[in-house]
Residue, then its C-alpha position, 0 to 999 in steps of 0.5 A: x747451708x753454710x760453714x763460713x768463717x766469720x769476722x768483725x772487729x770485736x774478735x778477728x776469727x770464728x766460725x757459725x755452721x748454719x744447716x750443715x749437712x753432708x751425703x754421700x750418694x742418696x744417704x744423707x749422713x749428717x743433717x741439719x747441723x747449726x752451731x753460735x759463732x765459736x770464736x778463735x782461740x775458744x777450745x771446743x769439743x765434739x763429742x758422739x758415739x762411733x759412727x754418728x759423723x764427728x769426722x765426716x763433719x770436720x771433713x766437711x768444714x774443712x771441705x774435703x767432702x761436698x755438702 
């Protein structure tokens, strides 16, 4: 379960989510999130009803929250 920023010579910066997840406690929140490599400077959107873990997510990618 990985959010890594990812690099090869074609295009300096992206990123891959592979099998993301976050819990807090027992409850695991967010599960099983897996993503194509999103490449720097590509605009991308994150979209879900309130409460699905759109924030919790980019808190875990950004690693303020533990997996």
């Amino acid at each position: 379960m990985t959010a890594a920023a990812v690099a090869d010579a074609a295009t300096p910066v992206g990123l891959r989510l592979d099998g993301v997840g976050v819990s807090y406690g027992r409850a695991a929140v967010v599960a099983g999130v897996t993503t194509p490599r999103l490449d720097g400077g590509t605009v991308v959107a994150l979209i879900g009803p309130n409460g699905s873990g759109k924030s919790t997510l980019m808190k875990r990618i950004a690693g303020l929250v533990p997996g």
